[in-house]
Kinemage of the C-alpha trace (Angstrom):
@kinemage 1
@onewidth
@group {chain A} dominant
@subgroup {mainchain}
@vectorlist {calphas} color= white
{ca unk a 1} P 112.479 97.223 134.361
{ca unk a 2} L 109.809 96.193 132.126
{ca unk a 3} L 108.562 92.722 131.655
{ca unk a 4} L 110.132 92.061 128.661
{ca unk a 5} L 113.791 93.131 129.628
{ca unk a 6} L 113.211 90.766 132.735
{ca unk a 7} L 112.259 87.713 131.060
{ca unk a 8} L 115.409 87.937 128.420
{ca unk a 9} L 117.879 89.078 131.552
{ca unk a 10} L 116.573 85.840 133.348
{ca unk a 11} L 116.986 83.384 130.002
{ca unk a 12} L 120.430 84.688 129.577
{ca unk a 13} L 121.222 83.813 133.131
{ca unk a 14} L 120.234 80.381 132.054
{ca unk a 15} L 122.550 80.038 129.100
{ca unk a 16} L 125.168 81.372 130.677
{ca unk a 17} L 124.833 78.841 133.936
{ca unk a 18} L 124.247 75.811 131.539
{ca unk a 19} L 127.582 76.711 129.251
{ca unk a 20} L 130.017 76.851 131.902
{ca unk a 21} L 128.649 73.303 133.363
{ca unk a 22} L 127.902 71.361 129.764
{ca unk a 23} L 130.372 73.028 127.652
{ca unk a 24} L 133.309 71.134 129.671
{ca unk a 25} L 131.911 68.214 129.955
{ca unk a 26} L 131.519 68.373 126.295
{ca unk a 27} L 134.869 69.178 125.229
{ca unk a 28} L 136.976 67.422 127.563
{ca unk a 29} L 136.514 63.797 127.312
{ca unk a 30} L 139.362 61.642 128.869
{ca unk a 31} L 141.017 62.344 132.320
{ca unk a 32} L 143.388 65.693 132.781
{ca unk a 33} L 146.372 65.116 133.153
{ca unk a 34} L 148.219 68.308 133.221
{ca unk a 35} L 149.682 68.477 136.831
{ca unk a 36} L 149.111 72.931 136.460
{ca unk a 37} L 145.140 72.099 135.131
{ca unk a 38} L 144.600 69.521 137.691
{ca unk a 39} L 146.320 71.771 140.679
{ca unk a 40} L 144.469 74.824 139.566
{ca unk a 41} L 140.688 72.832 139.281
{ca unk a 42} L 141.448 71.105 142.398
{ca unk a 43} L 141.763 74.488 144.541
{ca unk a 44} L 139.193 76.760 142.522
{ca unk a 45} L 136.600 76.008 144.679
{ca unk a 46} L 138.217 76.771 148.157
{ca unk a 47} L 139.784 79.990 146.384
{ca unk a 48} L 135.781 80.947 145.872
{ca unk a 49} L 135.030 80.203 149.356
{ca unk a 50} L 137.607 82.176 150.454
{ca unk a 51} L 136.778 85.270 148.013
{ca unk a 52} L 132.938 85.331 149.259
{ca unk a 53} L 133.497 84.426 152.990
{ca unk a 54} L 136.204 86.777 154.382
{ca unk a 55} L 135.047 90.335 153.011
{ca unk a 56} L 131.524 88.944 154.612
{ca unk a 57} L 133.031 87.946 157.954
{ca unk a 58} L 135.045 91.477 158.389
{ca unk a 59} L 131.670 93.728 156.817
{ca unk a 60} L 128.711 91.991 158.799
{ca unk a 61} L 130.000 92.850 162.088
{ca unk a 62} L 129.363 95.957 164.062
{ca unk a 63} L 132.838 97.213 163.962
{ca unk a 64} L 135.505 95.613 161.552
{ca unk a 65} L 138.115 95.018 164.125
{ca unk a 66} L 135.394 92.187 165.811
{ca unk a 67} L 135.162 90.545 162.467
{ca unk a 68} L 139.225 90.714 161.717
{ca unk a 69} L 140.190 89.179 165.406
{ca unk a 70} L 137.313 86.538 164.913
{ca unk a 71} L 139.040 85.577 161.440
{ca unk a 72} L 142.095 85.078 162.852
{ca unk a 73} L 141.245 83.254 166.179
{ca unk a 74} L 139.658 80.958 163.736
{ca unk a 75} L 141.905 80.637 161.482
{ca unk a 76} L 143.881 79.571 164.693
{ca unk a 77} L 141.620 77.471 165.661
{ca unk a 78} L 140.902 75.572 162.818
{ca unk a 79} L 144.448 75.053 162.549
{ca unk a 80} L 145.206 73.227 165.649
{ca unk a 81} L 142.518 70.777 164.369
{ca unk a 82} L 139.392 71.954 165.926
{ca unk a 83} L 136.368 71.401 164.042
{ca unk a 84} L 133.952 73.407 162.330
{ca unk a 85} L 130.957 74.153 164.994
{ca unk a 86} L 133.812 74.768 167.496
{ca unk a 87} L 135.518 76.976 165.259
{ca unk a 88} L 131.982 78.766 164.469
{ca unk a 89} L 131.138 79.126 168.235
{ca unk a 90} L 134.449 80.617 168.808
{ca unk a 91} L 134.072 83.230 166.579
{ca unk a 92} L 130.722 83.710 167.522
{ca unk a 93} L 131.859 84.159 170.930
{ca unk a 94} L 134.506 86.780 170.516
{ca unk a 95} L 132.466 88.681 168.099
{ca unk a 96} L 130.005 88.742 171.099
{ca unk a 97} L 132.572 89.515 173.348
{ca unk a 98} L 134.494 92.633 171.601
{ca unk a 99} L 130.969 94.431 170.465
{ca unk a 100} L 129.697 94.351 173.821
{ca unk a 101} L 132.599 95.811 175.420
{ca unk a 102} L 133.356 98.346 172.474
């Protein structure tokens, strides 16, 4: 890619970034109070955690099936009330575990 093409590809990145964060903040200027709105901001960003972290947890491992029985264990885990690091060493652990014995 030449020089040129970079620099615009990179300043478009930039307007794009800045709209979606200043163009709200622009338009909307009292509190929402649409319950739908306010449900649908309030889980957007676990919904995008979700999206980028579970295709990543089943492809990084040696062998998928690892990955998928780490997922849910945690997933377990985490919902008995364990904590994050434990939650992260457990995985850890059986990913360890299952691609050493496989």
């Amino acid at each position: 890619m030449e020089k040129h093409n970079i620099i615009i590809c990179i300043l478009l990145a930039i307007v794009a970034t800045n709209v979606i964060r200043i163009l709200p903040m622009t338009l909307i200027k009292g509190q929402i109070r649409n319950r739908f709105l306010r449900s649908f901001l309030y889980y957007v960003p676990y919904v995008t955690l979700a999206v980028m972290t579970f295709p990543a947890i089943v492809d990084t491992t040696t062998t998928p099936v690892a990955g998928l029985v780490a997922l849910i264990v945690g997933i377990v885990a985490a919902w008995c009330g364990l904590g994050l690091f434990p939650v992260a060493v457990i995985c850890c652990v059986i990913v360890y575990l299952i691609e050493s014995f496989v």
